[in-house]
N, C-alpha and C positions, 0 to 999 in steps of 0.2 A: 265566549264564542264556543259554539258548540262543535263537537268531534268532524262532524259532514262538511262542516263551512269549512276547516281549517283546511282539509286536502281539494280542495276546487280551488279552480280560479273565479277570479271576478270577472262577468262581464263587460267589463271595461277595462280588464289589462291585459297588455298588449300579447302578441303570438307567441315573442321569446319565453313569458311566463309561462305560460300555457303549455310548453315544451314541457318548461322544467317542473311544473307540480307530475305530470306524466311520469318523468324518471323518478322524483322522488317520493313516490306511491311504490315504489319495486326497491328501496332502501332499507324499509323495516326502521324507520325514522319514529319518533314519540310526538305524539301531537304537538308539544311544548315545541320541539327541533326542528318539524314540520308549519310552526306559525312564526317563528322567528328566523326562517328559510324565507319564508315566503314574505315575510316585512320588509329584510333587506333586500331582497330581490325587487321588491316595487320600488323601495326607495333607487335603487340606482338606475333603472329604466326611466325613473322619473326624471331623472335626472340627465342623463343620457339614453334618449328613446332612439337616436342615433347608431346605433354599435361602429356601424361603419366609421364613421366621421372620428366617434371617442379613439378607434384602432389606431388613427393617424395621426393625433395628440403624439407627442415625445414621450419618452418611457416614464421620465422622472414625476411628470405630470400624470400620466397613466397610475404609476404605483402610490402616486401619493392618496389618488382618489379611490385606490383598494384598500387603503391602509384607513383613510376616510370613511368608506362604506363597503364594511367585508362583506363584497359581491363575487367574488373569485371561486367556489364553489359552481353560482351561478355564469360564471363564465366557461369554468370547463365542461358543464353537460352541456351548456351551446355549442362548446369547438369538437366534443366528442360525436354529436349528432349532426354535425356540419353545419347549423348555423352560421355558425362565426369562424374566420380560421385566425389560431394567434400565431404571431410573429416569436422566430428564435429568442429577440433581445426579452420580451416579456415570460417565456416560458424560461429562460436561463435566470433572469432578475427575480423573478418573484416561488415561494417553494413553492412545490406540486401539491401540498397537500391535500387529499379531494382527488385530484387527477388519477389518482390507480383505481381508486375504488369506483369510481365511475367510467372508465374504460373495461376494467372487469366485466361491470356490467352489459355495458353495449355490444362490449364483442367476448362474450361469454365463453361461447364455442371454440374461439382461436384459442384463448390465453388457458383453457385449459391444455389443448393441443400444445401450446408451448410450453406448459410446466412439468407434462410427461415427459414430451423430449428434452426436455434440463436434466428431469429427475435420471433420464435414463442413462445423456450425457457425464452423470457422474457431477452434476454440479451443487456445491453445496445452497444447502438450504438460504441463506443470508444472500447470496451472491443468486440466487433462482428470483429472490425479491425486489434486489435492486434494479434485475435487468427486465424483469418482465414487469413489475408492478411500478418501474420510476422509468427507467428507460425505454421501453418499448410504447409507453402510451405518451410522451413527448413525439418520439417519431411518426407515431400512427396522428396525432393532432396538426402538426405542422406539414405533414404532407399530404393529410388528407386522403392517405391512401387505405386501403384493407390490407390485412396481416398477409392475405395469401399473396397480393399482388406488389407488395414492396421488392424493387428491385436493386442490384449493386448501383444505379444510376442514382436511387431514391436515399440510398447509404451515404453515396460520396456528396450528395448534396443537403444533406444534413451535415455531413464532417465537415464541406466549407463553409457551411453556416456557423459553427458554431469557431471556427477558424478564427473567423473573418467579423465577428459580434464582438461591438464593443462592453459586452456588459459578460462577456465569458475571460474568466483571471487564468491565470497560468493554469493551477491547482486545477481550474475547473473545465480546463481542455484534457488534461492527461486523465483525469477524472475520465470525462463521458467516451473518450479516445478507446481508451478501455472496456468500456460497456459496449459501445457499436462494433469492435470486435469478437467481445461475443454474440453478439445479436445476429453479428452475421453468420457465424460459425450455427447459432441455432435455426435461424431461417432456411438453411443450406439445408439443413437435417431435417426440417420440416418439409424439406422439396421446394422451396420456393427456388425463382428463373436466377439462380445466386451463385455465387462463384466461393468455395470455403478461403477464408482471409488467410495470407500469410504474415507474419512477423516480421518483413524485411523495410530497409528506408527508400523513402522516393528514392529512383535513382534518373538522375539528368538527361538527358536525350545529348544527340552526341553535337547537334549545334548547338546546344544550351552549353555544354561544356567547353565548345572551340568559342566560343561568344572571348573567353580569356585571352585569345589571338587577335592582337588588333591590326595586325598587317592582312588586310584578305586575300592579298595576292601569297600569301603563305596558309593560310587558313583554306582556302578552295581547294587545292591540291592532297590534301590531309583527308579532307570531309571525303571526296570522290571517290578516294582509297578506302576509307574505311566502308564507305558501301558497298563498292562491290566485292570486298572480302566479309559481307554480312552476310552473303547467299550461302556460302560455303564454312563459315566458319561463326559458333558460338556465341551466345551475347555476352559472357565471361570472356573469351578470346578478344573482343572486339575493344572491347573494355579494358583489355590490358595494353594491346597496342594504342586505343586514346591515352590512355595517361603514359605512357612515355615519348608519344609524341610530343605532346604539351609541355613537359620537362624540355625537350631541343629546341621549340617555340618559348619556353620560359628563358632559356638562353638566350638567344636572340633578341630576345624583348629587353633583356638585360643592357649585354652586353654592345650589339651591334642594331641598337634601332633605327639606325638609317639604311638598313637592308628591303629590297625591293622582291623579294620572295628566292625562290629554289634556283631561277638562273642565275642570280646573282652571289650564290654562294662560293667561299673557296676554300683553298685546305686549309688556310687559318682559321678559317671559322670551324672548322671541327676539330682542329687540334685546339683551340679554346675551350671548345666544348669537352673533351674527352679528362684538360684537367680539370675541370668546374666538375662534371660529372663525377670524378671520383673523390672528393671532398666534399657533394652539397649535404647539408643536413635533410632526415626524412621528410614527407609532407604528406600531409591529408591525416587521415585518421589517426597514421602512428605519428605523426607530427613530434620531433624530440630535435637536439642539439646536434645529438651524436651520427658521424657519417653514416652514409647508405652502408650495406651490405653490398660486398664483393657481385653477390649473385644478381643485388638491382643493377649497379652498373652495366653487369655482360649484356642485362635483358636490355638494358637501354641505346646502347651501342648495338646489339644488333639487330633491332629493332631500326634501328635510323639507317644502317646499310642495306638491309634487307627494302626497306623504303623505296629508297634513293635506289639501289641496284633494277629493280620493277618498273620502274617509271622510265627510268632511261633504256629501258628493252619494249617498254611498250610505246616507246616514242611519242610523250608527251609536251605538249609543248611548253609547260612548266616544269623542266628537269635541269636540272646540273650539269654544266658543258662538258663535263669528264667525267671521271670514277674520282670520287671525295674521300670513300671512306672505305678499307682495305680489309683483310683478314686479319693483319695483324695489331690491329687499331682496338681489336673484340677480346678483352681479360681474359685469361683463361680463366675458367670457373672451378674453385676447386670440387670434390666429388667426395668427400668423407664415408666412411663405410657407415650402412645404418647403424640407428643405436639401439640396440639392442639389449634387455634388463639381464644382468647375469641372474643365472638361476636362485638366487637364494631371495635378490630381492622380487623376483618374477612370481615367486611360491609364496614369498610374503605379502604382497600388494593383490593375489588373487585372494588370498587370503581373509584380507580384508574387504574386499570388494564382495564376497557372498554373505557380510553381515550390512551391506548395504541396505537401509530405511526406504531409499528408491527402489520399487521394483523396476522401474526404466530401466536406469543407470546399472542395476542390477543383472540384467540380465542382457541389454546390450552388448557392457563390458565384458563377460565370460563368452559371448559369442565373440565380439573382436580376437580375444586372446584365444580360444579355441578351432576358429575355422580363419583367422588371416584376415577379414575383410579391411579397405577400406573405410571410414567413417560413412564417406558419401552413402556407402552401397550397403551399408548396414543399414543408415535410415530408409533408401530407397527399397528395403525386402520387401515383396508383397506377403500377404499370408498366407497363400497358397503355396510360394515357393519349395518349403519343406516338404520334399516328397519320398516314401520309404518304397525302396526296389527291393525287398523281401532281402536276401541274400544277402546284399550287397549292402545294405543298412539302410539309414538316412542320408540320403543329400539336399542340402540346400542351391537353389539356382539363385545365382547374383546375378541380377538384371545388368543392364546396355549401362554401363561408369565411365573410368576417367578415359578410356581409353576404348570405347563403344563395343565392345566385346563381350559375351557374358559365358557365364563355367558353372561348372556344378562343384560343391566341395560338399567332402563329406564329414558327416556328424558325431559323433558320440553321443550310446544311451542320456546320458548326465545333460547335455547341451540339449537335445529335442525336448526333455522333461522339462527344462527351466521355457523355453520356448512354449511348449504346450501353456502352462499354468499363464505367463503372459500374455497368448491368445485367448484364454477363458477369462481373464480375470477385466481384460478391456473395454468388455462391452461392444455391441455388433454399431459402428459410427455407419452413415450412409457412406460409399465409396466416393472417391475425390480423382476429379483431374487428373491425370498425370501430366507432372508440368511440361514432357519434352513432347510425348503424341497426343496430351487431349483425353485418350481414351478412361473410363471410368475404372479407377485401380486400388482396391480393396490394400492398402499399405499394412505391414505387420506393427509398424510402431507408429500406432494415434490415440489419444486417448481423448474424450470429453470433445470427438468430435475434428478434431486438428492432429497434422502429422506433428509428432513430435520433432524438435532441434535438435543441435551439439550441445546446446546449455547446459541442460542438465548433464548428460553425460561427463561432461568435461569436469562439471563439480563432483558428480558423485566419485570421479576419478581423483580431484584432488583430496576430497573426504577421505579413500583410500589410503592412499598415500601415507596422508598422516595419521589415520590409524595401526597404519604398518609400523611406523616409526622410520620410513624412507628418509637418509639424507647425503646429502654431496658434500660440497667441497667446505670449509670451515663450518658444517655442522647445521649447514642449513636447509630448510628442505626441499629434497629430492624433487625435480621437476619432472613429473612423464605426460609423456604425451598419447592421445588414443592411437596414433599409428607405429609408436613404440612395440605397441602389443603386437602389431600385423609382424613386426622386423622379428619379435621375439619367437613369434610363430614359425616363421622361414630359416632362423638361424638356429631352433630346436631340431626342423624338421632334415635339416642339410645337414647337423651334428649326428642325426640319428643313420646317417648314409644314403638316404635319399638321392634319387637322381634326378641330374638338373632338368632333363625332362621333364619327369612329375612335379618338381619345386614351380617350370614355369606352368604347367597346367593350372596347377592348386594357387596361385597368388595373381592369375591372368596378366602375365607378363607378353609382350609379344615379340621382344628380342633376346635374346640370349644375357646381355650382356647387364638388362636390367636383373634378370637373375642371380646372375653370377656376385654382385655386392654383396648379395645374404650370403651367397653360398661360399665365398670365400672366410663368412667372420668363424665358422669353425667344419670345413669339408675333416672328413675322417679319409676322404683319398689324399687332403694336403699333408694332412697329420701321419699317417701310415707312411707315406714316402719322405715324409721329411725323418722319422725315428729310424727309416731303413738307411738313408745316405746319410746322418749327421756324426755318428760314429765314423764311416769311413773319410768324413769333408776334414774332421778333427783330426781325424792320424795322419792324413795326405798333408793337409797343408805343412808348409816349414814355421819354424818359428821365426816370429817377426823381433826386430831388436828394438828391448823394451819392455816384450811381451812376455807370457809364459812358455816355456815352451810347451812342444806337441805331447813328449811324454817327459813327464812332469819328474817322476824320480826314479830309481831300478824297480821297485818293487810294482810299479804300477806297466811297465813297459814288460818285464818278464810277463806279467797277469793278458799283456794284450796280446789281437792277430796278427804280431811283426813274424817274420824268420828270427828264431831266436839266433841273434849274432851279435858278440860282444868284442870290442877293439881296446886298445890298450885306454883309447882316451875319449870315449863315449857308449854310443851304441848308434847299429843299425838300423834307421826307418823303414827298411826295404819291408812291404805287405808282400801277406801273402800270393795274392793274386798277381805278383808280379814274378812269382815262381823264385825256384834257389838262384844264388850269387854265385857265381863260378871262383869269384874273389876274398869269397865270407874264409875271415882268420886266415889272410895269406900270407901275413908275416911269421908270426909268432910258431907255427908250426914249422917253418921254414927251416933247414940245413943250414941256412948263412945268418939266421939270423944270433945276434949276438947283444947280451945283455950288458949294458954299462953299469957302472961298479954302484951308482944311487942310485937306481931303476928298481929296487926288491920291490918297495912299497907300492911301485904301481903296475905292478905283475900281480903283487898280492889279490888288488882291489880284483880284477877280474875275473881273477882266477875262481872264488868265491861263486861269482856270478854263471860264468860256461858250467859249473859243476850242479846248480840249479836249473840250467837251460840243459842239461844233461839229464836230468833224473825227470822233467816235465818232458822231451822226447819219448824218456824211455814210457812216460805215463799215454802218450798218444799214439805209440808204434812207430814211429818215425827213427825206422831203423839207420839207415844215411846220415842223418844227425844225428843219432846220438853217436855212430862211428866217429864222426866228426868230431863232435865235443871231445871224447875222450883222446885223440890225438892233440888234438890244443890244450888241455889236463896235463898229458903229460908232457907233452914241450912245453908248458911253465912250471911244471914242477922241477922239469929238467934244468930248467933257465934258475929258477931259484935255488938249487943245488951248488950250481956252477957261484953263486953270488956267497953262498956260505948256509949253516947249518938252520933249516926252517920246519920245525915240527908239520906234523899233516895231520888235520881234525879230520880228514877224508876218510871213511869208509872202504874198503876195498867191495867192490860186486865183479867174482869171477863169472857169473854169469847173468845179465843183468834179467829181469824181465821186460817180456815186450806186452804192450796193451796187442787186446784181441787176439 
């Protein structure tokens, strides 16, 4: 056959041929590839002139007659040019081979618009092929749509398709699960009417959830509530009150299922519930053996008063004949001061954290530990936030967080430099939703197109870590957390004398008292006033029996602020600030006083003593004492005279000196 024959068709086969010699004239096909194209494509026309009818054959039957007569080349330039459209179970059953390069072709124009915005998304080469040359022309085949006009409607209905297909394996769901994630993420960038995907799991609507309440006369009352606290509060808030409802509902369902809903309850059944509540083991995700935390209990108990207290003010007719559940029924929740890194492991763990491999993690991290943020509101920074007011330096504005409020904090050179280099090096993604207004929000941390997570962060923090050589308690390692950094931030900046003012500016606190945890782990006003009165707390107090006492031996009690005043059989505590004793040595100097005949030795001991509390007078000008002293010198000299002959190591000063 000669070269002309082999690219024509014959006139007498059929239109689908006809198609396909057209595309494959635009192949660059060898005569040889182009005559044994075109054999088996008549053999299976012949065979099935039908397409329709052959579509509706069962898969197993379908693939055995491709495996029969390799026509599947000839089947995807039909379902590319719309001929024919194939079904999910045969594009997942049988390989694409053929299907990219023939899709390339037909939509030329798009798929190159898609591999610039891959290329420019930062994606690699291997993974730019998968998704555009295997995944994207599946999608564009089965839905028969154009690249520009795929929408998130055309996404999610591919994702149940291939869900919901018995010829799709585990493997091969996580597989494609993965690719329509990107796909989406690149069509978004492309401008199509698309929403950019995020990373999170279905989460259950809140009557899919109560659906686990089989009493509905306790189930209606619950659902009511939680909508109309949906207008005013959060879908995270909303969500936390469903799941501890359903724990008092999971009670019930337990313990008392012959209960007829909320009028029927009584304080037994909440005092069942409050001991079941503080020994159930976790459930749902942290799902483990071991008891709830202290902190789930309180939220769970007052979450059920707070319920129960609303409904019987709003006078519903599903409420509780009484007050059930009390103030003192709610745990106290304990309140631990944050933890915050002492400095040596804080200097170590940054340390490591700027030879971080992640530039993310890398430079997120130094901004946590530098400017205080929250996680949330570190990921939430736009890029524009960084704004420099000449003088005053860099500040960063933290957008609307946990606590709807936003602040500016300010920067260091070192912190705007590592930020800078992260804004050049990400590449310009289309701006994205902002998921609470909607409005279009250029975010500081996305890369390839998506905002970035916690994941990574949180790993490059554990990377850290044990870089550092971080450990705790028998030598294992050192757990931190990214809000660690924020605590260690507030308790650097509160050690540094910071005022509680600015502490709550700078960490956007809105009461006082959230402040005050950081700023008690080391205030330099708690420290300053505890070094000024711990000295006088020590002298004042008495000694306890048992204990040591206040002043410990002579030599330490002469050295302190007492009235130097010494007694035959101790010493005087009296401080200074309590001015002179009118009483100080009123024996000993005394005219009546009289020495008994074994008394030398403990006239001795003192004597010793008044005569160093005498020469320290005279060292301070404390002229009155030291007159003092030396009259009690010498009525014990005089007393030890009287007892029998006792040398005197004493020094005689006719004229003593005075200080100043």
């Amino acid at each position: 056959m000669s070269q002309p024959v082999a690219r024509v068709a014959r006139a007498s086969d059929p239109d689908q041929l006809a198609a396909d010699v057209r595309g494959c004239a635009e192949l660059g096909l060898s005569d040889r590839a182009l005559r044994d194209r075109l054999h088996v494509a008549r053999a299976f026309l012949a065979a099935h002139s039908d397409l329709d009818a052959w579509m509706a054959r069962p898969r197993p039957t379908r693939l055995a007659d491709l495996r029969r007569i390799r026509a599947w080349p000839l089947l995807t330039a039909l379902a590319c040019t719309g001929a024919i459209q194939l079904d999910m179970a045969l594009l997942l059953a049988k390989a694409l081979g053929g299907l990219g390069v023939t899709a390339a072709r037909v939509w030329a124009s798009d798929f190159r618009r898609a591999t610039a915005a891959a290329t420019r998304l930062g994606w690699r080469p291997n993974w730019i092929r998968d998704v555009i040359r295997e995944w994207l022309p599946l999608v564009l085949v089965w839905t028969a749509t154009a690249v520009a006009e795929l929408t998130d409607a055309d996404l999610e209905a591919v994702r149940v398709a291939i869900e919901t297909s018995p010829a799709a394996a585990r493997w091969t769901r996580r597989r494609y699960t993965g690719r329509l994630f990107s796909l989406q993420t690149l069509l978004y960038e492309l401008g199509n009417p698309t929403t950019p995907p995020r990373r999170r799991l279905t989460a259950a609507t809140l009557e899919e959830r109560f659906q686990a309440i089989d009493a509905p006369e306790l189930r209606r009352p619950m659902l009511a509530d939680l909508r109309a606290r949906s207008a005013v509060r959060s879908a995270s808030s909303i969500a936390g009150l469903a799941n501890d409802r359903l724990v008092f509902s999971e009670y019930l369902g337990q313990h008392h299922p012959e209960g007829s809903g909320l009028p029927a309850l009584e304080r037994s059944h909440i005092e069942g519930f409050l001991v079941w509540n503080r020994h159930r083991p976790w459930r749902g995700r942290l799902a483990r053996a071991a008891p709830v935390s202290i902190a789930v209990v309180h939220r769970a108990v007052l979450t059920l008063r707070n319920f129960l207290d609303d409904i019987t003010r709003w006078g519903w007719a599903d409420r509780p004949a009484r007050r059930l559940v009390f103030a003192t029924d709610v745990p106290r929740r304990p309140r631990p001061l944050p933890r915050a890194l002492v400095p040596d492991h804080a200097a170590a763990l940054m340390g490591a954290v700027e030879q971080l491999a992640d530039p993310f993690a890398r430079s997120a991290l130094i901004l946590l530990r530098r400017a205080g943020l929250r996680l949330g509101e570190c990921l939430a920074l736009e890029l524009d936030g960084v704004v420099d007011f000449g003088r005053t330096g860099s500040w960063v504005r933290v957008p609307l967080g946990k606590l709807g409020t936003e602040r500016m904090v300010p920067l260091d050179p070192p912190t705007v430099a590592i930020l800078d280099t992260w804004a050049r090096d990400r590449g310009p993604p289309r701006p994205q939703p902002h998921p609470k207004t909607g409005a279009l929000t250029d975010f500081l941390f996305s890369e390839r197109g998506q905002r970035l997570g916690p994941w990574r962060l949180r790993s490059g923090l554990r990377t850290a870590t044990r870089a550092a050589g971080l450990t705790g308690a028998g030598g294992a390692e050192l757990r931190v957390t990214p809000h660690q950094l924020r605590h260690t931030y507030a308790t650097e900046l509160a050690n540094a004398g910071m005022s509680l003012q600015g502490l709550m500016a700078l960490l956007g606190h809105v009461t006082p008292e959230m402040t005050l945890r950081s700023a008690t782990l080391a205030s330099p006003t708690l420290r300053a006033g505890y070094d000024a009165a711990i000295g006088t707390v020590r002298r004042a107090l008495p000694s306890l029996p048992g204990a040591r006492p206040v002043v410990p031996d002579r030599v330490a009690w002469i050295a302190s602020e007492f009235l130097k005043t010494r007694v035959a059989t101790g010493y005087c505590s009296r401080h200074l600030a309590a001015g002179p004793c009118a009483y100080a040595n009123s024996c000993e100097p005394c005219d009546n006083f009289v020495p008994v005949a074994d008394s030398a030795g403990a006239i001795r001991a003192p004597l010793v003593d008044v005569r160093a509390l005498r020469d320290d007078a005279i060292h301070r000008g404390w002229a009155s004492d030291v007159d003092r002293h030396r009259r009690v010198i010498d009525s014990l000299e005089t007393h030890l005279a009287r007892l029998g002959p006792c040398p005197s190591t004493e020094p005689e000063l006719d004229t003593p000196p005075m200080a100043g």
